[in-house]
C-alpha positions in Angstrom: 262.9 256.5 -96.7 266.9 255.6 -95.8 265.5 253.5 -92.9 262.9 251.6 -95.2 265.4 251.2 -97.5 268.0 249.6 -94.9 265.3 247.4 -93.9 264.7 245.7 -97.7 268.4 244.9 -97.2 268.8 243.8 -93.9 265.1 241.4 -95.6 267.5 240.0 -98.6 270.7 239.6 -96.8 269.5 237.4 -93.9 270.6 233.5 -94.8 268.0 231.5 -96.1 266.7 228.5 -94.2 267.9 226.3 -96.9 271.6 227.4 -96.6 272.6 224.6 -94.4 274.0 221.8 -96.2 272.1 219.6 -92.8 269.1 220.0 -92.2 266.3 217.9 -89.9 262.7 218.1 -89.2 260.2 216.6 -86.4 256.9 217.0 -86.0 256.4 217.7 -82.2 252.6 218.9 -82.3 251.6 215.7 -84.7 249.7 217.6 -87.4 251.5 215.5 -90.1 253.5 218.7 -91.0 257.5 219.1 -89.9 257.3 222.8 -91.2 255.3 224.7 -87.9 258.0 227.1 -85.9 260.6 224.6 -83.9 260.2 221.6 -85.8 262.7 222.2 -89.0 266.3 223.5 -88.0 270.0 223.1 -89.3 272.0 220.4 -88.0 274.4 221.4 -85.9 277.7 220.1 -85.8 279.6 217.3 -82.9 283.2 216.9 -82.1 283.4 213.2 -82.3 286.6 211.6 -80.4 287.5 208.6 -82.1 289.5 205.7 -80.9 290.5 202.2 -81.3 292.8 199.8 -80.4 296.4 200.4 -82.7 298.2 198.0 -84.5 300.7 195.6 -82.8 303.9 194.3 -84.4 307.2 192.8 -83.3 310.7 194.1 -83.9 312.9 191.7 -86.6 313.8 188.9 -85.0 311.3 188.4 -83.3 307.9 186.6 -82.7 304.0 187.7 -81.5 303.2 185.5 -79.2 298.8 184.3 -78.4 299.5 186.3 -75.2 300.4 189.5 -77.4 304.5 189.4 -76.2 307.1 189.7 -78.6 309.1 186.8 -78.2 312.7 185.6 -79.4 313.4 182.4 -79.4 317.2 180.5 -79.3 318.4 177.0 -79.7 322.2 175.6 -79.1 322.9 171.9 -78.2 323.5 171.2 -75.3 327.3 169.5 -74.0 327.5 165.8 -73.3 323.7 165.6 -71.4 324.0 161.7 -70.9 326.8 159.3 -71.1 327.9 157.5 -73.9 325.5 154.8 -75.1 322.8 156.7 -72.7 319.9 159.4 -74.1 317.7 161.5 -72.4 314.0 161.6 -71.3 312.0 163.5 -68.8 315.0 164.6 -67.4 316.4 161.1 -66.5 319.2 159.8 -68.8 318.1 156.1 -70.1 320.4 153.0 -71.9 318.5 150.4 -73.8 319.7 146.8 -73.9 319.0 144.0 -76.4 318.3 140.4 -75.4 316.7 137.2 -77.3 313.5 137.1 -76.7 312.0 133.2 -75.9 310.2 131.4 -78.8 307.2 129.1 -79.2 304.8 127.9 -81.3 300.6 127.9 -81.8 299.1 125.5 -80.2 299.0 122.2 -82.5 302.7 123.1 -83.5 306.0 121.8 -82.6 309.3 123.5 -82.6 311.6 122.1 -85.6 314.8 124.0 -86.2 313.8 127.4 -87.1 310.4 126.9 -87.6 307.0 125.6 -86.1 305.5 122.3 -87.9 302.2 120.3 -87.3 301.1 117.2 -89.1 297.7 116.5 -90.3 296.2 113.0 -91.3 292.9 111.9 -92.8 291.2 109.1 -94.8 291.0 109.7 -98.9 288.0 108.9 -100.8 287.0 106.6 -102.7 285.2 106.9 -106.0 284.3 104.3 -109.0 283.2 105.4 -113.2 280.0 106.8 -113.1 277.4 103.6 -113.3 279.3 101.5 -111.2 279.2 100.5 -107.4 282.2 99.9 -104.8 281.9 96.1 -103.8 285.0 95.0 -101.9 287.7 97.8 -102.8 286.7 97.3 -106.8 284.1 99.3 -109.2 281.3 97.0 -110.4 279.0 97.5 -112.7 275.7 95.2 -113.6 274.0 94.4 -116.5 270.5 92.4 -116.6 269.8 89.8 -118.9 266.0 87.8 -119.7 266.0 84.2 -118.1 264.9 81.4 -119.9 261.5 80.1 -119.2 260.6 76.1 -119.0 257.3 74.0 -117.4 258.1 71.8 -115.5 256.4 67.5 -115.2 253.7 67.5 -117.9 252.8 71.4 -118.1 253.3 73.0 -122.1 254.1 77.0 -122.7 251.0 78.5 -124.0 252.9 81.3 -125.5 250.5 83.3 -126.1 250.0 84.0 -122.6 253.4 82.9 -121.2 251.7 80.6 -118.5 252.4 76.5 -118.5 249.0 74.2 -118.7 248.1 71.1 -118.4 244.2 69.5 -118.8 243.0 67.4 -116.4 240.3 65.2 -116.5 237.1 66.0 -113.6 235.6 68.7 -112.1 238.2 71.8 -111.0 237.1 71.6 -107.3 237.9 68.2 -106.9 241.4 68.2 -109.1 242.2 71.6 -108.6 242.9 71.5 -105.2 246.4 69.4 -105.5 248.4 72.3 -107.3 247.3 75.2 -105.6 249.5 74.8 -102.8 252.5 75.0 -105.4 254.0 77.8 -105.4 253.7 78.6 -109.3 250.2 78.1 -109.1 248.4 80.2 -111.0 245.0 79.2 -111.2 242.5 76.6 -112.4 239.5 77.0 -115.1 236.9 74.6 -116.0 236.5 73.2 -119.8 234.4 71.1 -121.8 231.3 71.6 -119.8 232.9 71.2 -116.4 233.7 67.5 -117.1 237.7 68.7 -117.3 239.6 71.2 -115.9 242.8 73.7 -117.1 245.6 74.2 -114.4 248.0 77.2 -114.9 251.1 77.3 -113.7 253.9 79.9 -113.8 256.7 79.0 -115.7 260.6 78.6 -113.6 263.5 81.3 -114.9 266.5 79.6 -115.5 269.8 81.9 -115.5 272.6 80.7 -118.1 274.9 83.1 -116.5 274.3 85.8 -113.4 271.6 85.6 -110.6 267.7 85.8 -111.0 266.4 88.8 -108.9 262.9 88.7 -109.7 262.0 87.7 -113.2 265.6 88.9 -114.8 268.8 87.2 -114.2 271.6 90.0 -113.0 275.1 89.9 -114.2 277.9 91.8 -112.6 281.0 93.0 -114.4 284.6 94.1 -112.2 285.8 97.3 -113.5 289.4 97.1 -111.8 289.8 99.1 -108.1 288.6 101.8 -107.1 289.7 105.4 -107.4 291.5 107.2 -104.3 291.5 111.4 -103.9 293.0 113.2 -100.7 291.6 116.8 -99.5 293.6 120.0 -101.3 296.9 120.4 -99.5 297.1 116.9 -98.5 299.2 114.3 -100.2 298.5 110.3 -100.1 300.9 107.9 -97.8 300.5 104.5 -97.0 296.9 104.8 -97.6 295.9 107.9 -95.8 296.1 111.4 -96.2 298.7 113.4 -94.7 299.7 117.5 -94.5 302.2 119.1 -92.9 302.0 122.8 -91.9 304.8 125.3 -91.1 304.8 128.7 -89.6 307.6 131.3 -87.4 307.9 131.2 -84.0 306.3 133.3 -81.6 308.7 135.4 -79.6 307.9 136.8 -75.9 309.7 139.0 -73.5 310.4 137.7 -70.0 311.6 141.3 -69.3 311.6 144.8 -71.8 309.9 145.3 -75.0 310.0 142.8 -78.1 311.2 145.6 -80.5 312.4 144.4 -84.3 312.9 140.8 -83.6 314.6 141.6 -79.9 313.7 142.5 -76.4 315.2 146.3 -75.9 315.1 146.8 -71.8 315.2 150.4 -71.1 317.9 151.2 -67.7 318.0 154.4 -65.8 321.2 155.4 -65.5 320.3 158.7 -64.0 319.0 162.0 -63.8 320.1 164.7 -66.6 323.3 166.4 -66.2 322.1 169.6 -67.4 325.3 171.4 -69.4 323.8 175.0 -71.3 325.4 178.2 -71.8 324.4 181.2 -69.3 320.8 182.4 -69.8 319.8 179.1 -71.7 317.7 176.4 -69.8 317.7 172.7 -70.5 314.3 171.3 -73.1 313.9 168.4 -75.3 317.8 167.8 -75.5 318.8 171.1 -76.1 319.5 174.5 -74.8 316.5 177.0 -75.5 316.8 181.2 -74.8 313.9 183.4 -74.6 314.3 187.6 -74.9 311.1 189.6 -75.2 311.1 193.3 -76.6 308.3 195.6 -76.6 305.9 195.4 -78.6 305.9 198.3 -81.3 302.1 200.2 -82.2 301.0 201.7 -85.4 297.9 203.7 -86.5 297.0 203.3 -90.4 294.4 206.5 -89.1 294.7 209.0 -86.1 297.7 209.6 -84.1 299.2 207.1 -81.4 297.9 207.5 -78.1 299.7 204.8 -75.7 297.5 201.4 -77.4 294.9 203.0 -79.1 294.8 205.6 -82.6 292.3 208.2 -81.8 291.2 211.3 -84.1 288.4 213.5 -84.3 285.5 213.9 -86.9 282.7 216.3 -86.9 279.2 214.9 -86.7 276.1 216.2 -87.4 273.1 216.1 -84.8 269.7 216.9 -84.8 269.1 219.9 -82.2 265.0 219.4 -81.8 263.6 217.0 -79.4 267.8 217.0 -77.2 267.4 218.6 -74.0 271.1 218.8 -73.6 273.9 219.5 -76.4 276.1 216.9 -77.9 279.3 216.4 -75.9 282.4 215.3 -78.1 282.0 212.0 -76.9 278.3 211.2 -77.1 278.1 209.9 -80.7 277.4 212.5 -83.1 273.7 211.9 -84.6 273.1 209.7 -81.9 271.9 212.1 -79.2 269.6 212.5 -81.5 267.1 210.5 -83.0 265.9 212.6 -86.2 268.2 212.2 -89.2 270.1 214.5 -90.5 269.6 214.9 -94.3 271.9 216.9 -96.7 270.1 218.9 -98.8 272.6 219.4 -101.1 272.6 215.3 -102.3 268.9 215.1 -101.0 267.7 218.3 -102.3 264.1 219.3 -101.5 261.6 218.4 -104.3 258.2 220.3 -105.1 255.6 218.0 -104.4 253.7 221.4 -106.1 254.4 224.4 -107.5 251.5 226.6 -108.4 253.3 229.2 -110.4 250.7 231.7 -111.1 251.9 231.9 -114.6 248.5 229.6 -116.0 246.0 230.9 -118.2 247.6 234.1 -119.9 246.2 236.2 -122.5 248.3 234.5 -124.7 245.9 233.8 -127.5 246.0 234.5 -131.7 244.1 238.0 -132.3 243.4 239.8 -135.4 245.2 242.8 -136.5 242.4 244.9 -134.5 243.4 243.1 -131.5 240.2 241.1 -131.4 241.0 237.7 -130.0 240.9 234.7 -132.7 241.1 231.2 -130.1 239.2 230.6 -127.2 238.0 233.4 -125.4 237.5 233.3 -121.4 234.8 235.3 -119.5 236.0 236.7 -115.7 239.6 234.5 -116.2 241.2 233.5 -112.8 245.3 232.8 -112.0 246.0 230.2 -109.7 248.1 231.5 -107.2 249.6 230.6 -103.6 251.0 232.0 -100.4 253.6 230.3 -98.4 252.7 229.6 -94.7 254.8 229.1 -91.8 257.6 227.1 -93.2 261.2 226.2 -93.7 261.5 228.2 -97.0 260.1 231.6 -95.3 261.9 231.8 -91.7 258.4 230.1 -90.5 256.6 233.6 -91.1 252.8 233.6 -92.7 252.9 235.2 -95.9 249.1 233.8 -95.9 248.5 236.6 -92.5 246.1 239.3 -93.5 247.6 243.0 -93.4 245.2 244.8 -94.9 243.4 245.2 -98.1 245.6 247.7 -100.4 242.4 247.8 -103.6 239.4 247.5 -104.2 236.7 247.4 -107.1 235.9 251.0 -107.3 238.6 254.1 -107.4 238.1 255.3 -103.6 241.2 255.2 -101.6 242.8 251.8 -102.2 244.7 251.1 -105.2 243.6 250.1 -108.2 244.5 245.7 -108.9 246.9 246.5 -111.3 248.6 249.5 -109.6 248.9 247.7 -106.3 250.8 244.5 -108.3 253.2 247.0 -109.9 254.0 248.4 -106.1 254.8 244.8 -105.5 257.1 244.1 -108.5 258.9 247.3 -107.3 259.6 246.9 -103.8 260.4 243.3 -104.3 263.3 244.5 -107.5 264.7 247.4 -105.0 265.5 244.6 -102.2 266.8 243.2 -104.9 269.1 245.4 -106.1 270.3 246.2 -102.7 271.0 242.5 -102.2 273.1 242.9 -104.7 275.4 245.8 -104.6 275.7 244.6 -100.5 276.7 241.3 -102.2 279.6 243.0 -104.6 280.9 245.6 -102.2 281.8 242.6 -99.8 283.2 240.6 -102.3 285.4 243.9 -103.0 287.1 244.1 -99.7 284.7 246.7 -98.5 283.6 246.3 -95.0 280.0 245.7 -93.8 279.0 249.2 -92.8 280.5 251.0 -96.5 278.7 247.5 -98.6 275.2 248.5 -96.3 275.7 252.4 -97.9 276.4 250.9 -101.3 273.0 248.9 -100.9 270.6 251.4 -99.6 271.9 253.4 -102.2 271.1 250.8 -105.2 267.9 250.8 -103.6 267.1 254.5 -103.5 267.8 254.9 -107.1 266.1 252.0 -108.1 262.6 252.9 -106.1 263.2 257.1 -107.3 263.5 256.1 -111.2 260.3 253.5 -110.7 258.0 255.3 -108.7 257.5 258.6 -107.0 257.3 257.0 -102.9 255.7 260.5 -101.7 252.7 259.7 -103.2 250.1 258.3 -100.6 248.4 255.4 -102.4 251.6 254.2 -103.4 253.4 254.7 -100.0 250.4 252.6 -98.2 251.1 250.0 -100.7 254.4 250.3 -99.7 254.0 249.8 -96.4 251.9 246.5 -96.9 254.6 244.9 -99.3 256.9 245.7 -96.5 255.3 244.0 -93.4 255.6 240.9 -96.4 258.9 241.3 -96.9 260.2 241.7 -93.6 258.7 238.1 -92.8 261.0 236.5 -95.9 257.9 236.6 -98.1 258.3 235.9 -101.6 256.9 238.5 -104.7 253.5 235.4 -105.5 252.8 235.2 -101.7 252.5 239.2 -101.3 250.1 239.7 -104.5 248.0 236.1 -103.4 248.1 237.7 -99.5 246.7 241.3 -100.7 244.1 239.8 -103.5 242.8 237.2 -100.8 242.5 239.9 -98.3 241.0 242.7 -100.6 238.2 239.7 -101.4 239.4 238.9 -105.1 240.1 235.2 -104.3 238.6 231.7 -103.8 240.8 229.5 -101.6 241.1 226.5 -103.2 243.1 224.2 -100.3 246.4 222.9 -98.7 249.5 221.3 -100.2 252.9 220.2 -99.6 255.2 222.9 -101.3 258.4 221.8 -100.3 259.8 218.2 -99.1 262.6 216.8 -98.0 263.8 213.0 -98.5 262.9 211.4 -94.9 262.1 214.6 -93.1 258.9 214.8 -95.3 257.1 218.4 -95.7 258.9 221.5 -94.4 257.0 224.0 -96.3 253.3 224.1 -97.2 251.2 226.8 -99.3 247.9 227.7 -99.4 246.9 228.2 -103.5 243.9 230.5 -104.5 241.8 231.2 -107.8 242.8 235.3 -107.8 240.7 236.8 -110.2 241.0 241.0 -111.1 238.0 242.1 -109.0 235.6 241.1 -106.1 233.2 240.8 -108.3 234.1 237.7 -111.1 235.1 236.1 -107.6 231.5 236.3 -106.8 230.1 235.3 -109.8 232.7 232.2 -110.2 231.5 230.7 -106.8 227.8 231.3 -107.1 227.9 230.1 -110.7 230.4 227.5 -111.1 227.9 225.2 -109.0 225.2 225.3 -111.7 227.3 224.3 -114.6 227.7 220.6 -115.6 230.9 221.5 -117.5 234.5 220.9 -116.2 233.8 224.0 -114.3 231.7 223.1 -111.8 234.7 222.6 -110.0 238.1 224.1 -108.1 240.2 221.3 -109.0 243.0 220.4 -106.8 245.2 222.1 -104.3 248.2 221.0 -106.4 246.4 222.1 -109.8 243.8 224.6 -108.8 241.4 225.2 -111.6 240.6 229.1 -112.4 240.0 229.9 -115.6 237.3 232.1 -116.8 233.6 231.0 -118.2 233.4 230.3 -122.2 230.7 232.1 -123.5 228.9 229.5 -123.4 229.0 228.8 -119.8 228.9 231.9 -118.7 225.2 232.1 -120.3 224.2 228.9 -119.1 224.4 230.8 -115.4 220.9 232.4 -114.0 222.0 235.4 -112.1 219.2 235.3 -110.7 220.7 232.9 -108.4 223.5 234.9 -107.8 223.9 236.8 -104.6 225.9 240.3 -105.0 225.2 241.5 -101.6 228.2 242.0 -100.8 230.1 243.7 -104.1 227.2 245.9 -103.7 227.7 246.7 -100.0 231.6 247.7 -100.7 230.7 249.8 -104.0 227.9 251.9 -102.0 230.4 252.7 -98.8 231.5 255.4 -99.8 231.2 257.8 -96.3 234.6 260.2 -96.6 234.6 260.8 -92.9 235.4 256.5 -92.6 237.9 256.8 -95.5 239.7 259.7 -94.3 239.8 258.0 -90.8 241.2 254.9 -92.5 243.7 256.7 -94.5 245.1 258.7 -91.8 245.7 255.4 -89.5 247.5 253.6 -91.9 249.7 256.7 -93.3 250.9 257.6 -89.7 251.7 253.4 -89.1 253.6 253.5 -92.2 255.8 256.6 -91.4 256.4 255.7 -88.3 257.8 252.2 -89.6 259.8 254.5 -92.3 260.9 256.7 -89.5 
């Protein structure tokens, strides 16, 4: 009994697998799963040497140079470098001397005095009133005036037609060829039957003042001379047009460089006579000194180490999948290439949780007891078992161990005895836990706070139960091959009702994840109901129903509650196979029992032992 005892507190005092604030998962075997023995550990922990280059400053005074030296750098003229009137360049002491420099002007221009001049000349022009002509230096103008008509000899005016006429006696053929050789001829037309003829002549102009041009007489008029204009910037002289045009000599250089009106010539006199205190050197006119110092390093983080800060932090690494450990040096989580997650920011969620708490006998009854609300025939619990995982040391709290009851009252424990067992053993760990827990915070050492443990958990089991008693003491020894693999209270009960026959697995699920790990624990759930039997009934019946029954649900939700009344009539039982309830109620041969009871009592006292 001590040792069984010591053993439930060795069970609760072993560090869960979620102590670890690190924590990483792979999965090697490629089920989809990171939660299979090997491939969920804690992180372990790398010595990281850090190190970069420290910061680099000068002492006062002085300056960081691109190179990275600290510099100083010193000026002081330098003593008479040149002589007088002389300055220096490239090392060579130069005079510069001034000379006129030889003018002349543009082409087209002449020297006069200061200056360059040239002289332009052109012809003005000429222009008379508008309606007048230029005829011999003077504007004209014209005006035309009608002539005065007269016939000459014989001829009248006819002045209806303006033509002069004259009637001559005989045939126009014969008469009419005297005048047409005039030159005011205009023609000849037969009268009177042809026995006279009419001449036509053109009358002569006469001009009483002017000169006929064509039928008027033209009369020009002298408007005085005409009008002279020179080009802009010329001036009129002695009838032509003349301008004058100034502008600055030109200057060039037979020798140096024309420089602000003069020609500066540029002498060597010599080289440089250099003149600087010790420990300066000659430049650009002056004396220079250059002193370097060290240069000084700083760390902001670390501690100096000749250029560089260096320090040490601790890294965590993934152990799975490294086939040598992380050397200080090697990058931390980088000889690694699984994550390492901190569960205590990332803590693992429940992708489900089936609690076994559904469907209680939590309805309204009458004073009698009688039940008032909906009323469930062969009622299930959904329940699960943890399998090899991170949350349970990677044990199988799903591994048969043997059934501990059965439907009838032979050997094994009744359902509701055998549960009870559980709750016990599982409270006495417990309470061992505990008192272990409090003597070590007390100052007691580990062997006295182990004594005040199995000592918790003595009492606790001798006020709950009476442990000589066989049918307990099997259950006992079932509930402790559970809790010796980190098994949790649910898992024993759903292990011993699957095993005994009084559940219906219902599937796989994801327990326990972890943010980029992904599943480290998985469960298998179960409808557990209180006998073989409604387990029987509930698989052969639920098919035939059209309800919501006909059905297990979902690994995540498993459904298990009991018929109504009304489904559970609506099942033909004669469809229903019992061959096996049947077949464990009838075997009932003692000489097996007591065979059966007599291995499993010396296994368990042996384990107590």
């Amino acid at each position: 009994m001590i040792r069984l005892l010591f053993l439930l507190l060795m069970v609760f005092s072993a560090p869960s697998a979620f102590a670890a604030n690190y924590v990483c998962g792979q999965d090697l075997n490629g089920n989809g799963y990171n939660g299979d023995p090997g491939e969920y550990e804690a992180c372990k922990a790398a010595t990281i040497n850090n190190s970069i280059p420290a910061a680099t400053s000068c002492l006062v005074g002085y300056q960081m140079m691109p190179n990275g030296t600290c510099l100083k750098i010193e000026y002081v003229p330098q003593t008479t470098p040149c002589p007088a009137g002389s300055f220096e360049q490239g090392g060579r002491c130069l005079t510069v001397d001034q000379i006129q420099p030889t003018a002349y002007c543009p082409n087209g221009f002449v020297i006069t005095g200061n200056s360059c001049t040239k002289v332009s000349w052109t012809s003005p022009t000429v222009s008379c009133p508008a309606g007048s002509f230029i005829q011999n230096g003077r504007c004209v103008t014209q005006a035309q005036l009608a002539p005065t008509k007269q016939c000459r000899g014989n001829f009248k005016m006819n002045a209806a037609s303006g033509l002069c006429e004259l009637v001559v006696g005989g045939q126009c053929f014969e008469v009419g060829g005297g005048f047409a050789s005039d030159p005011h001829f205009y023609n000849a037309q037969p009268i009177t039957n042809g026995l006279a003829c009419l001449i036509r002549f053109t009358p002569d102009y006469i001009c009483q003042a002017g000169v006929l041009s064509g039928n008027v007489c033209v009369v020009n008029q002298d408007n005085g001379p005409v009008t002279t204009n020179c080009p802009a910037g010329y001036i009129p002289e002695n009838g032509q047009c003349k301008k004058v045009e100034t502008t600055q000599h030109n200057y060039l250089c037979n020798m140096g460089t024309l420089k602000n009106g003069m020609c500066e010539v540029v002498t060597d006199a010599g080289p440089v006579r250099v003149a600087c205190p010790p420990g300066y050197v000659s430049e650009g006119g002056q004396c220079k000194k250059t002193t370097q110092s060290p240069v000084q390093y700083s760390c902001t983080k670390g501690t100096l180490s000749g250029t560089n800060c260096v320090w040490n932090t601790t890294e965590q690494y993934c152990p799975i999948g490294v086939n040598s450990s992380c050397l200080a040096n090697n990058g931390g989580s980088s000889c690694s290439p699984n994550p390492c997650v901190d569960i205590d920011k990332d803590t693992p969620v429940d992708d489900g949780n089936v609690t076994g708490d559904m469907l209680v006998d939590d309805g309204k009854k009458n004073s009698d007891g009688l039940c008032l609300d909906q009323m469930f025939i062969f009622n299930g619990r959904a329940q699960d078992c943890k399998m090899p995982g991170a949350s349970n040391a990677f044990k199988d709290c799903c591994k048969s161990e043997g059934k501990a009851f059965s439907d009838d009252a032979g050997s094994l424990m009744s359902a509701a005895q055998t549960m009870s067992t559980v709750s016990h053993v599982y409270s006495a760990a417990t309470e061992a836990y505990t008192a272990y827990n409090a003597a070590i915070q007390a100052g007691q050492t580990a062997a006295a706070a182990m004594n005040s443990g199995v000592a918790a958990a003595q009492n606790y089991m001798l006020v709950a139960f009476d442990p000589t008693t066989l049918a307990i003491s099997i259950a006992v020894y079932v509930v402790m091959k559970y809790l010796m693999t980190a098994c949790d209270q649910q898992s024993m009960e759903t292990a011993l009702m699957a095993d005994s026959g009084f559940c219906h697995k219902v599937g796989t699920y994801c327990k326990k994840r972890i943010k980029i790990i992904g599943c480290v624990q998985k469960a298998q759930s179960y409808c557990c109901f209180n006998s073989k039997l409604a387990r029987i009934i509930h698989e052969q019946g639920r098919p035939q129903l059209k309800t919501g029954i006909n059905n297990w649900g979902t690994p995540e939700k498993p459904l298990c509650r009991g018929f109504t009344p009304e489904e559970f009539q609506s099942v033909d039982f004669g469809k229903v196979d019992l061959t096996e309830y049947i077949s464990e109620v009838q075997k009932t041969a003692t000489d097996e029992i007591q065979k059966n009871m007599s291995n499993i009592t010396s296994e368990f006292l042996q384990q107590a032992n």
